[in-house]
TISELO-314114 format. One record per residue: residue number from 1; residue in three letters; chain; x, y, z of N, C-alpha, C, CB in turn. Coordinates in steps of 0.05 Angstrom, whole numbers, plus 5000, padded with zeros to 4 digits. Glycine has a CB too. Layout:
+-----+-----+----+------+------+------+-------+-------+-------+------+------+------+-------+-------+-------+
:   i :  aa : ch : n.c1 : n.c2 : n.c3 : ca.c1 : ca.c2 : ca.c3 : c.c1 : c.c2 : c.c3 : cb.c1 : cb.c2 : cb.c3 :
+-----+-----+----+------+------+------+-------+-------+-------+------+------+------+-------+-------+-------+
: NUM : ALA :  A :    X :    Y :    Z :     X :     Y :     Z :    X :    Y :    Z :     X :     Y :     Z :
...
+-----+-----+----+------+------+------+-------+-------+-------+------+------+------+-------+-------+-------+
This chain:
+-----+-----+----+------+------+------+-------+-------+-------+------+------+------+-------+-------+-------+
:   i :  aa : ch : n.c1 : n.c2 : n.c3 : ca.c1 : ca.c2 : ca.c3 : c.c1 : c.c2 : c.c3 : cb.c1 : cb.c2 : cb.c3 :
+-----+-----+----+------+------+------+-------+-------+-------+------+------+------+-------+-------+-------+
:   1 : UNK :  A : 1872 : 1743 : 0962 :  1856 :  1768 :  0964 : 1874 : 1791 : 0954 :  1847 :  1773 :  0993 :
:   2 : UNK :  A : 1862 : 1805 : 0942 :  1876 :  1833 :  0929 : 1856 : 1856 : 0934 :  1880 :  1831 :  0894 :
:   3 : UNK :  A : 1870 : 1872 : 0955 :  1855 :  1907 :  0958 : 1867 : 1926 : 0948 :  1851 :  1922 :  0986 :
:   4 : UNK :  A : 1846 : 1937 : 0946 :  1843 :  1965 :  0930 : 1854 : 1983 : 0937 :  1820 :  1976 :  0928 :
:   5 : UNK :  A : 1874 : 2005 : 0945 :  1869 :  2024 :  0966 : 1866 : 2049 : 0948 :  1893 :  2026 :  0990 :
:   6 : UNK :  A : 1857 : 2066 : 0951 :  1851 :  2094 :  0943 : 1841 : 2122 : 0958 :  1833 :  2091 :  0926 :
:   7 : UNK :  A : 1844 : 2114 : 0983 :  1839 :  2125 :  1015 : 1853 : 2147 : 1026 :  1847 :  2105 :  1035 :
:   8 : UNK :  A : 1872 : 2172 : 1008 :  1892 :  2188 :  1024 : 1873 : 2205 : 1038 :  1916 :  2204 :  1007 :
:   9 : UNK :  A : 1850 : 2211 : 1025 :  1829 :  2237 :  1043 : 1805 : 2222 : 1050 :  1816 :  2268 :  1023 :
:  10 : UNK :  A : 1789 : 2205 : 1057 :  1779 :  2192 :  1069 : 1752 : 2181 : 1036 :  1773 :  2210 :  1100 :
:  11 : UNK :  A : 1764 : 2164 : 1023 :  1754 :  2157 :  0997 : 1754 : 2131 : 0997 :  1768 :  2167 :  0975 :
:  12 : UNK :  A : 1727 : 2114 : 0987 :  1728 :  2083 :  1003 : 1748 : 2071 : 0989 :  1700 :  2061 :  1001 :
:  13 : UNK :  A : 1752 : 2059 : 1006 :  1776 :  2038 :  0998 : 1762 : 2004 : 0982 :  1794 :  2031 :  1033 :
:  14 : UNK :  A : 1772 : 1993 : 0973 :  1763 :  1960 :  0954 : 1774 : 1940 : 0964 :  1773 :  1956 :  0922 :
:  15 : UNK :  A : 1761 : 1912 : 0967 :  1776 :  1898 :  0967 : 1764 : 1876 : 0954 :  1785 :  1896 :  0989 :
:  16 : UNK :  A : 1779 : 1864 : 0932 :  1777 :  1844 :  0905 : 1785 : 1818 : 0920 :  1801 :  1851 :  0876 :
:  17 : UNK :  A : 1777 : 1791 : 0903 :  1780 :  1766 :  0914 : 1778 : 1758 : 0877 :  1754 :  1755 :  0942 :
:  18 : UNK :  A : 1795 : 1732 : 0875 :  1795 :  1716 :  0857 : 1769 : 1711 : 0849 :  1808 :  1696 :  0864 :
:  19 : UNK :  A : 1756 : 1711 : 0829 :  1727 :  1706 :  0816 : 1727 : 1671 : 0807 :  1722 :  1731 :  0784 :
:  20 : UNK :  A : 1717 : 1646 : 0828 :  1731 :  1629 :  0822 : 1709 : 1611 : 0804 :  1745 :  1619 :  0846 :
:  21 : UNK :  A : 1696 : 1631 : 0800 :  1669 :  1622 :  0772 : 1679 : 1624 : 0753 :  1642 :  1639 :  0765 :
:  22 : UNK :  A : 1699 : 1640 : 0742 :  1712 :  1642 :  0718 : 1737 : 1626 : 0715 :  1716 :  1667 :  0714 :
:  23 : UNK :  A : 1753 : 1624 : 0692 :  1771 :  1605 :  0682 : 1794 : 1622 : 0698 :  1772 :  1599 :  0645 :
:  24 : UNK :  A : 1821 : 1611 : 0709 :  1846 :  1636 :  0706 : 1860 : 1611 : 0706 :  1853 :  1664 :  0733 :
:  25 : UNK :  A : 1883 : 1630 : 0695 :  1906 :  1614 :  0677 : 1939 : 1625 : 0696 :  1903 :  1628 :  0633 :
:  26 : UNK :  A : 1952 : 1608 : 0700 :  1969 :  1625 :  0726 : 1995 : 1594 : 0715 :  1948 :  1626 :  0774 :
:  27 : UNK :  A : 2017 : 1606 : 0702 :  2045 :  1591 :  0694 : 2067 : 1601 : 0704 :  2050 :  1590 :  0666 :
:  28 : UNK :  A : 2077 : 1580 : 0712 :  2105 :  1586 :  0722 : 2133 : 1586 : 0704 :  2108 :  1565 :  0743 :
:  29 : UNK :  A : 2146 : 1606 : 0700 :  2156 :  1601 :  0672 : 2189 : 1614 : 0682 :  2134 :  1621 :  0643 :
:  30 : UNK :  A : 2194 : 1606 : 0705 :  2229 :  1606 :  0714 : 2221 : 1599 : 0752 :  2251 :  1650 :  0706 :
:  31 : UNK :  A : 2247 : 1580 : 0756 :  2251 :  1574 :  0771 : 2275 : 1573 : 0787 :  2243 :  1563 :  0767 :
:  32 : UNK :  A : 2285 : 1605 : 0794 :  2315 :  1593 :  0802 : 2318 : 1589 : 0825 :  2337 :  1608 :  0797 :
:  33 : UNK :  A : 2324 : 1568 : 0838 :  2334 :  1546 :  0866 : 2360 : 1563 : 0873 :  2343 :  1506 :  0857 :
:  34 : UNK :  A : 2373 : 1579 : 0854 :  2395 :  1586 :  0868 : 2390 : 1614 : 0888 :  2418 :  1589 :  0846 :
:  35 : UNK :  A : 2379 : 1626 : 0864 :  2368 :  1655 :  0882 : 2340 : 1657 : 0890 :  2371 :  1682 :  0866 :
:  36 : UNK :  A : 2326 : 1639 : 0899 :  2299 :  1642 :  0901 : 2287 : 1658 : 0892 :  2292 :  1642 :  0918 :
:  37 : UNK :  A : 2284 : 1656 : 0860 :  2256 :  1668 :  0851 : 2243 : 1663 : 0832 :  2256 :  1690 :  0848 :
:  38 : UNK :  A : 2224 : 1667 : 0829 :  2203 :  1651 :  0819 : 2193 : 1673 : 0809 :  2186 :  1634 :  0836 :
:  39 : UNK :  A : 2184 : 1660 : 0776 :  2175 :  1686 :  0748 : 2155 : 1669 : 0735 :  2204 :  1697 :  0720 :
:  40 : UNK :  A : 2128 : 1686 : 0746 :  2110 :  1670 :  0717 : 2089 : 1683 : 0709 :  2096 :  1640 :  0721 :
:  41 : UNK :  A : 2067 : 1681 : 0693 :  2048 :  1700 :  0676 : 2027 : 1686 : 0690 :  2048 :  1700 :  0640 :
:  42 : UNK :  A : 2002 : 1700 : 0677 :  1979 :  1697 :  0693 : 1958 : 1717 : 0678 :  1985 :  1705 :  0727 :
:  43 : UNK :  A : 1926 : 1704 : 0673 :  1902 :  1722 :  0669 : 1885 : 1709 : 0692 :  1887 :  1722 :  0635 :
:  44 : UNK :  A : 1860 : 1730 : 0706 :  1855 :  1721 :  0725 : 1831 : 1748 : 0724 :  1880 :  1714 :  0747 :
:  45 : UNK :  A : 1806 : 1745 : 0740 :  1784 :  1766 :  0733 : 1777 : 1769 : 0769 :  1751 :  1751 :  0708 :
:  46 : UNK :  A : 1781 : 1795 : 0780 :  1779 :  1793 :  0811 : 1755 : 1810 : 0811 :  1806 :  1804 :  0831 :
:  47 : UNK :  A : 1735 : 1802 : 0836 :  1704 :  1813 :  0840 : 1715 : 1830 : 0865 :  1674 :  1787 :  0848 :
:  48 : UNK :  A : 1704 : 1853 : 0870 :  1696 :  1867 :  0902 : 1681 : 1843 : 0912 :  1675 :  1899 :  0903 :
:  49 : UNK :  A : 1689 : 1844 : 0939 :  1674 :  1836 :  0958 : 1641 : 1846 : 0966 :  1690 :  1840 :  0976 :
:  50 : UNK :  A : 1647 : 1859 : 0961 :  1616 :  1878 :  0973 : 1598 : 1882 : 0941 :  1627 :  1920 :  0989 :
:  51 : UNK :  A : 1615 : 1878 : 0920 :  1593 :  1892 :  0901 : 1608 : 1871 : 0877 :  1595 :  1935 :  0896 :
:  52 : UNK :  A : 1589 : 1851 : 0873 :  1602 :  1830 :  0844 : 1598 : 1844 : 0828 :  1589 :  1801 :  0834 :
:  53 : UNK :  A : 1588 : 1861 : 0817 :  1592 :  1877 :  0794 : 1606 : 1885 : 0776 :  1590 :  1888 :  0796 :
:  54 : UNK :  A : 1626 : 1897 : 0807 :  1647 :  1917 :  0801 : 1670 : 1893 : 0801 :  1650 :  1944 :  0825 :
:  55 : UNK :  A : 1686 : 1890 : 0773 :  1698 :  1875 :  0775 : 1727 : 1883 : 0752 :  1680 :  1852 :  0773 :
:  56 : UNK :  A : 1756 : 1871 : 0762 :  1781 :  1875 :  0750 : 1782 : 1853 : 0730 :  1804 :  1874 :  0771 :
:  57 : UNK :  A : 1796 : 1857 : 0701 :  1805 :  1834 :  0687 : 1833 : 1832 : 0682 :  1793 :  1833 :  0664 :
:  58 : UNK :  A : 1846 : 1824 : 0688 :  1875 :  1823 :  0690 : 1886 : 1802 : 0668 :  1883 :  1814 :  0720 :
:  59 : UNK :  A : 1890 : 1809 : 0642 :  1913 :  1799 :  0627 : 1941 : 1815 : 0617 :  1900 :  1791 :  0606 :
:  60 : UNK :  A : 1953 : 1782 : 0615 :  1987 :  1779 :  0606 : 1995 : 1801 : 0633 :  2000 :  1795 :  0564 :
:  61 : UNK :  A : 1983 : 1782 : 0650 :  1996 :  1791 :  0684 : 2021 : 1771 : 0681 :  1970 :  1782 :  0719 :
:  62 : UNK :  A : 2042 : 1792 : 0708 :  2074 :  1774 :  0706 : 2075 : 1784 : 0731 :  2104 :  1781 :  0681 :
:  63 : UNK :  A : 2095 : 1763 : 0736 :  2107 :  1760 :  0769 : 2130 : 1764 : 0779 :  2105 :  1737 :  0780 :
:  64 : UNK :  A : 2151 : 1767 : 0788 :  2169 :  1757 :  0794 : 2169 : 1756 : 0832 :  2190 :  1771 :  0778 :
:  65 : UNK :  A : 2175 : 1739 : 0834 :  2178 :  1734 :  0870 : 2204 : 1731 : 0878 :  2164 :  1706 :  0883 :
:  66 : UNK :  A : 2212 : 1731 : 0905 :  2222 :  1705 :  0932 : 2208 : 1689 : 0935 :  2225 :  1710 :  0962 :
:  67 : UNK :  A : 2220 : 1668 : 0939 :  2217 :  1643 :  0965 : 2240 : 1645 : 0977 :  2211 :  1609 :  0958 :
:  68 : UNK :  A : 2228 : 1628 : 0999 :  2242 :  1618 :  1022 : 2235 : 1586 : 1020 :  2232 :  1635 :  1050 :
:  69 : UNK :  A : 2262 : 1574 : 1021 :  2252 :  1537 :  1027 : 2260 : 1542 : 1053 :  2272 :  1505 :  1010 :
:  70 : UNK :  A : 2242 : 1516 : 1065 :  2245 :  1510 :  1087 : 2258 : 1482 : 1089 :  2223 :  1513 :  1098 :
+-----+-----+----+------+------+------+-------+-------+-------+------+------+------+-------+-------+-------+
């Protein structure tokens, strides 16, 4: 899940969800075990919850993270 916020004076706020009718494409493209983190690209199309309409298209999205192994 991904929200929206745009709320500092009382202005609705969004909240988007993966559109899992459509294709998305999500690669992992580094993996370091030494410092935990994790780098990869991604296109992916997210709907509001409340209103399919209104919808985000997200390409040549990139990541970089943490993990934690357990």
């Amino acid at each position: 899940m991904f929200e929206y916020w745009f709320d500092s004076i009382g202005l609705q706020n969004k909240t988007y969800i993966i559109d899992t009718l459509k294709p998305q494409y999500f690669e992992i493209t580094k993996l370091d075990t030494i410092g935990n983190i994790v780098s990869g690209i991604f296109d992916l199309k997210l709907v509001e919850i409340d209103d399919k309409k209104d919808t985000i298209q997200i390409t040549n999205g990139r990541f970089d993270g943490k993990y934690w192994q357990r």
